[in-house]
N, C-alpha and C positions, 0 to 999 in steps of 0.2 A: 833569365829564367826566373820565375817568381814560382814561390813556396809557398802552401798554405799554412796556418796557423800549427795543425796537424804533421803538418810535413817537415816544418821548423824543429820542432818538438822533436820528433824521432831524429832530425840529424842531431840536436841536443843530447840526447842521452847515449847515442852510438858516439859520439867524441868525448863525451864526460863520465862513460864507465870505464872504472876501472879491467874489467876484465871484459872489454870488448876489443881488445887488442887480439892479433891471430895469434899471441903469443901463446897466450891462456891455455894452459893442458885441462884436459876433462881427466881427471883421476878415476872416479866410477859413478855408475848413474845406481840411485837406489829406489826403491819399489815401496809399495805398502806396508807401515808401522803396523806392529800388533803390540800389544801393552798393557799396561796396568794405569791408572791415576787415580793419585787420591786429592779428593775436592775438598780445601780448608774454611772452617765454616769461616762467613764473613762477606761480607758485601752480599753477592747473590746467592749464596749457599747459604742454607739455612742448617740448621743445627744435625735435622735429621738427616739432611743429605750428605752430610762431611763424613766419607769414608770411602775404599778402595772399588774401582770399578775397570771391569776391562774396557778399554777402549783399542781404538784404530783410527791411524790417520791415513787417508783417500790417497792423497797426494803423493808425489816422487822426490826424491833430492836431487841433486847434481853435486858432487863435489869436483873442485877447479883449486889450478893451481896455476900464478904467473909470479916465476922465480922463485920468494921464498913468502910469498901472501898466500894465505889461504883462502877462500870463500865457498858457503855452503849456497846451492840457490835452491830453491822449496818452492811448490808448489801448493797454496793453500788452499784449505777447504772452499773456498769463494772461485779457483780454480785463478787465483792470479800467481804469477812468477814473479816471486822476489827472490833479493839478491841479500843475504844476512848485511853484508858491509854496507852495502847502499841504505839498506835499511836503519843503519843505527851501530850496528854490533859491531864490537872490536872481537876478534877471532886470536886466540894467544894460542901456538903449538905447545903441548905439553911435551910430549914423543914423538920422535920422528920412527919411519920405517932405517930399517929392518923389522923394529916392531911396531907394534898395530899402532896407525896417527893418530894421535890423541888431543882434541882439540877443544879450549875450553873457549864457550861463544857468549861473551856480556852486552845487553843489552841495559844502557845502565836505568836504575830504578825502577827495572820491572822482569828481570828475566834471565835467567841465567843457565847456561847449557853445558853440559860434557858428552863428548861424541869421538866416541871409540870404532873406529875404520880396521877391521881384522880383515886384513884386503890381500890378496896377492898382487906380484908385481904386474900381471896385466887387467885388475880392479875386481877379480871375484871375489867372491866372502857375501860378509855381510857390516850391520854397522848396528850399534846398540848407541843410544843415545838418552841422558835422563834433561829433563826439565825443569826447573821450579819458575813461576811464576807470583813474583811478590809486589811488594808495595801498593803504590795509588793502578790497582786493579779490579776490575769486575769480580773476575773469578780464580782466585788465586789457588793451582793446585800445584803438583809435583807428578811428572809423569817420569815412565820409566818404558822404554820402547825397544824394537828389535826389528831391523828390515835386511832382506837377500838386498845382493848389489851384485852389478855386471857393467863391463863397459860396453 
């Protein structure tokens, strides 16, 4: 049987993701961000634009769990599905449940997260999650967000 270039590729990434095992728990799926950000002058912000704006992010999350790794996968505004870990990010559990997970997500030298999961045991609630955005960046701000979550 021969495979195209394409077809190579996707058995690539279904054997070399980590959380493409059936082990992988879906914890809960989350819905549209609504929030605040504030845009730090610098690089593309300009002086008069550095300051606090609502914003909303389009996109969904997924939070996953295989064993004791966590992973967020997100949805960006471009509409692609990435995978925080695949991407770069080291994910460190702050809290575990009983209370809300608490998970701090580094992306190093450009980005750094905390994401607060006030989730029940079968994934309702919701998730508040803050942002900053630093270093060799375009637009370096600090967001501060809030999304419903369901399994």
């Amino acid at each position: 049987m021969r495979l195209s270039i394409c077809g190579w590729f996707y058995v690539f990434i279904l054997v070399s993701s980590p959380f493409a095992a059936h082990s992988a728990d879906v914890i809960t799926r989350c819905g549209e961000s609504d929030g605040y950000t504030y845009y730090v002058e610098g690089g593309a912000v300009q002086k008069n634009q550095s300051d606090w704006r609502a914003d909303k992010i389009s996109g969904s999350s997924l939070l996953v769990r295989e064993g004791d790794k966590y992973d967020i996968i997100f949805t960006d505004s471009a509409k692609r599905t990435i995978s925080s870990t695949e991407d770069g990010a080291r994910i460190v559990p702050i809290s575990l449940p009983p209370e809300p997970l608490v998970l701090l997500v580094i992306y190093p030298r450009t980005l750094a997260e905390t994401w607060v999961f006030d989730i029940d045991s079968s994934g309702r609630g919701f998730v508040t999650f803050h942002q900053a955005r630093y270093g060799a960046v375009l637009i370096k701000k600090h967001s501060v967000m809030r999304a419903e979550c369901s399994k």
